[in-house]
N, C-alpha and C positions, 0 to 999 in steps of 0.2 A: 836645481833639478831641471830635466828640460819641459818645457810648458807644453807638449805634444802627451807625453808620460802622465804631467799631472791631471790632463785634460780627461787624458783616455781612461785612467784609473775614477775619475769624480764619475765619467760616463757610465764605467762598471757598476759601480757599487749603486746608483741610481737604478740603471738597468734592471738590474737581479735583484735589488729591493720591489720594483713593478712588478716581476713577473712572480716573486713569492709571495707577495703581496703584504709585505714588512712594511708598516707605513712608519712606525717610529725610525727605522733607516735611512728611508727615504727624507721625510722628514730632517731630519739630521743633518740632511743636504743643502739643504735651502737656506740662504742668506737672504730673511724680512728685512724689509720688506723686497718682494720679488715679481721684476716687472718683464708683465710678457705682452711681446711685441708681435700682432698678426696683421695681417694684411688689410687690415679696415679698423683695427684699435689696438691701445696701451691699456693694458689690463695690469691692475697691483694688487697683490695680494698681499696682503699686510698681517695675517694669523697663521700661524697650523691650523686652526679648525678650517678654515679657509682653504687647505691646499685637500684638505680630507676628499672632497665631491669629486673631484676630478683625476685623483690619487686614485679612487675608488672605484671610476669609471674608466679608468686604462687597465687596471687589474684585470677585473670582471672583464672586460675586452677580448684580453688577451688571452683568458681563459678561454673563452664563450668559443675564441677561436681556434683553441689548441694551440697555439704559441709555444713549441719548448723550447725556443731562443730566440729573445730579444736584444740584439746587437746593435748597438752606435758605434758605429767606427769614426776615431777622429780623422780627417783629414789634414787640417794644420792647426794651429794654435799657437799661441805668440803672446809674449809680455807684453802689454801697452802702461805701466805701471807697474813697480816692485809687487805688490800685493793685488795685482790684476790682471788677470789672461782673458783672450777672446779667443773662444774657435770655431770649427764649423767641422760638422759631424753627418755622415749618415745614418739613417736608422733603416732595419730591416727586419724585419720580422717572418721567423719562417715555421713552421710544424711538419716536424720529422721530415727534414732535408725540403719540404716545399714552400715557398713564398705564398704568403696568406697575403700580402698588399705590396706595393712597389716600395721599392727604395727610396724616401723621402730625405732632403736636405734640412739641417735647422743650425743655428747657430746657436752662441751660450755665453754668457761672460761668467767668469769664475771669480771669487776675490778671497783672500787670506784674511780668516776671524777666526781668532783664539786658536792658532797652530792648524788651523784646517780649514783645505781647500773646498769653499758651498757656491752652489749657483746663486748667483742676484739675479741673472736677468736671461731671457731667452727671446728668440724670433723665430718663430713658426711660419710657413705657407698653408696660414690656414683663414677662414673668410669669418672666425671666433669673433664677437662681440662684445661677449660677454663671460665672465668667469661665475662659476664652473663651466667646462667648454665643455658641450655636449657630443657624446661619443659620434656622432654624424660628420661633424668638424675635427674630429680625434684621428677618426678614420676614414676620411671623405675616400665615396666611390673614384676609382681611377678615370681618369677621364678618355671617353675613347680616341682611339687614333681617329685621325681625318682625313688617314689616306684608303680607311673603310678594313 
């Protein structure tokens, strides 16, 4: 199957588990231990109970913010391994046809456990320290232009 396809579908079902706020879904998704990579740490998350706080702070988020579609679009994705794909996605978040924050870039490696495609590992632009990542760093304010 093409690794764009598989990328884009593991992205949906993530997706739309946040924003109904289905954590056993979501959950579902995740290959433990899962290691996320920001801009200042390597963060591992090693439980579901674990992925709960920050599962539960994008939900809540995207509610708070009227969010009625939350969309990762893949942009490419590629075997590096039989049983491994890396891609790079945008996300965008909008409430009723208006963008609530910018388009943000993230990456994702996917790997094949027990006939199903789950996230190990991600890389955020985010300045996170620490897990659970605080909705401040979830949703960091945009930064203004500097041409004013």
């Amino acid at each position: 199957m093409n690794p764009l396809t598989i990328y884009q579908q593991a992205l949906d079902t993530v997706s739309a588990a946040a924003l109904a706020g289905d954590f056993a879904a979501y959950a579902a998704m995740i290959d433990l231990p899962y290691l996320v990579h920001t801009d200042v740490a390597r963060l591992l998350v090693t439980s579901r109970a674990d992925l709960l706080p920050t599962f539960q702070t994008l939900h809540q988020t995207l509610r708070r913010r009227g969010v009625t579609h939350y969309e990762r679009l893949a942009r490419e994705a590629d075997y590096v391994a039989p049983h491994r794909i890396e891609g790079r996605h945008f996300t965008h978040m909008i409430a009723d046809g208006i963008r609530v924050a910018p388009p943000h870039q993230a990456r994702q490696v996917l790997v094949l456990r027990t006939d199903v495609w789950r996230f190990s590992e991600a890389h955020y632009a985010t300045e996170a320290a620490t897990w659970p990542v605080p909705e401040h760093l979830l949703f960091p304010a945009p930064k203004s232009d500097a041409r004013g």
